[in-house]
C-alpha positions in Angstrom: 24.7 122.1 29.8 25.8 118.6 29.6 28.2 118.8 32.4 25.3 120.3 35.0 22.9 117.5 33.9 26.2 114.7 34.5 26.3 116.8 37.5 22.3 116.2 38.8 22.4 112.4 38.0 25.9 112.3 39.5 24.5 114.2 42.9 21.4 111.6 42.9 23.3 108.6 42.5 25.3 109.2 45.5 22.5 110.6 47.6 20.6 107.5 46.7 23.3 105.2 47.6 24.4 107.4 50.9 20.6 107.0 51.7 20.4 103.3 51.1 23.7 102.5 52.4 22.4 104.0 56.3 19.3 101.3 55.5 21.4 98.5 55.4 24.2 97.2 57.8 26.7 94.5 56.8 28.2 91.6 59.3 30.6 89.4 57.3 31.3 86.0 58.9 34.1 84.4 57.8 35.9 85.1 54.2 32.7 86.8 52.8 32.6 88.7 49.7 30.1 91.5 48.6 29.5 94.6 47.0 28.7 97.6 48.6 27.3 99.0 45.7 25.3 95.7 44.3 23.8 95.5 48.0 22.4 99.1 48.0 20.7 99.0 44.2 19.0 95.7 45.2 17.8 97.4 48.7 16.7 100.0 46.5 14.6 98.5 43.8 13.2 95.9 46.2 12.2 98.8 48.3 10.7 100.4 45.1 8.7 97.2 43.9 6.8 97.2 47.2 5.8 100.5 46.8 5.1 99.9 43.1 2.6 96.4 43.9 0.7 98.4 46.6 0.2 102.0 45.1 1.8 103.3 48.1 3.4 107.1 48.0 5.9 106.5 50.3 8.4 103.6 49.7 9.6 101.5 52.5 12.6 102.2 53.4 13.0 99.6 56.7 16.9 99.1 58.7 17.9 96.4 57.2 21.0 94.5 59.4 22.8 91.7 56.9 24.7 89.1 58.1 26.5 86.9 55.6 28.2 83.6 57.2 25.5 82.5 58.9 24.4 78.9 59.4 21.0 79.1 57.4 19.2 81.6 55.4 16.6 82.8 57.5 15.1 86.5 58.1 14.7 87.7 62.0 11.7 89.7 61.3 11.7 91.1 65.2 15.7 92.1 64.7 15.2 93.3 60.7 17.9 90.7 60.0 18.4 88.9 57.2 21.1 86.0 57.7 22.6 84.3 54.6 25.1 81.9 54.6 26.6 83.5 51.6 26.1 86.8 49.5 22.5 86.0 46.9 20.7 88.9 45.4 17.8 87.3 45.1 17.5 85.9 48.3 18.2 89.6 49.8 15.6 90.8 47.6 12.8 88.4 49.1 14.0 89.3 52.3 13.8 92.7 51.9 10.8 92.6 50.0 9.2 90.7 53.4 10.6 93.5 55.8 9.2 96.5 53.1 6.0 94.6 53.4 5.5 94.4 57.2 7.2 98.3 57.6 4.3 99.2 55.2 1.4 97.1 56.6 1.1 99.2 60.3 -0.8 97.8 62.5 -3.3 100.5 62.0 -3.8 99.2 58.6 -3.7 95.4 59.6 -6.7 96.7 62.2 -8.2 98.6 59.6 -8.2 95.7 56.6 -9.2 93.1 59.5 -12.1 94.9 60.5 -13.6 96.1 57.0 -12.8 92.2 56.2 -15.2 91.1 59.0 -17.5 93.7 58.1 -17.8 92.6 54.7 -18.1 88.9 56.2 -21.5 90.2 58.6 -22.9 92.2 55.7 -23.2 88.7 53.0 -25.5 86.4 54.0 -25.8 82.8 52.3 -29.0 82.5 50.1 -29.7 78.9 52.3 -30.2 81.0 55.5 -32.7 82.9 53.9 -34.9 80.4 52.9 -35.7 79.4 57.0 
C-alpha cells in the first residue's frame, strides 16, 4: 500500500513538472545559473495564486519564454517574455503572475466587465441632478 501511494505522488510530481516545464522556455545569456526544477514550482504556484485570487476553475497556464542575461528586467507582454538580467524567483513570479492575469482576462471578459461597468455608471444618478 505505501509503495502505490509513493507511486501516485511520484506519477503527479513528474506529470506536473513535464506539464510546466512545456510552459516555460529558458534562454541563458551569458554564464547564467538556474534550476530547472525551482523555475517550474514557481510557474506552478504563481499560476495557482491567479486562479486562487479570482475564483477561476481553470488555472492559467500561459507559454512563458525566459531569458536570463538580459539588459533590464522587463516583461514583453506581446512575446510572453520575461527578460531578467539574472535568475529572481520573485521577480519571475510577478511576471508570471502578470502574464496569468492577462491569459485569464479574455477580451470577452474585458468587453463584458467594461460594459456592465458603464452600465452600472448610466443606471446611478447624483442626488444634485435630481433636484433641477
Amino acid at each position: 500500500m505505501k509503495s502505490l501511494l509513493t507511486m501516485a505522488v511520484l506519477s503527479v510530481t513528474l506529470a506536473t513538472a513535464c506539464y510546466a516545464q512545456d510552459a516555460v522556455s529558458i534562454t541563458g545569456k551569458g554564464k547564467q545559473k538556474w534550476s530547472q526544477s525551482e523555475i517550474n514550482r514557481v510557474y506552478l504556484s504563481a499560476c495557482s495564486a491567479v486562479q486562487r485570487e479570482f475564483y477561476s476553475h481553470t488555472a492559467p497556464r500561459p507559454t512563458v519564454a525566459l531569458i536570463l542575461g538580459a539588459d533590464k528586467n522587463v516583461i514583453d507582454y506581446d512575446k510572453k517574455t520575461i527578460l531578467l538580467r539574472q535568475w529572481d524567483r520573485y521577480l519571475f513570479a510577478q511576471g508570471v503572475v502578470l502574464l496569468a492575469f492577462e491569459d485569464l482576462l479574455t477580451p470577452e471578459r474585458r468587453l463584458g466587465m467594461a460594459t456592465r461597468a458603464v452600465n452600472l455608471a448610466d443606471a446611478s444618478v447624483d442626488v444634485r441632478e435630481l433636484r433641477k
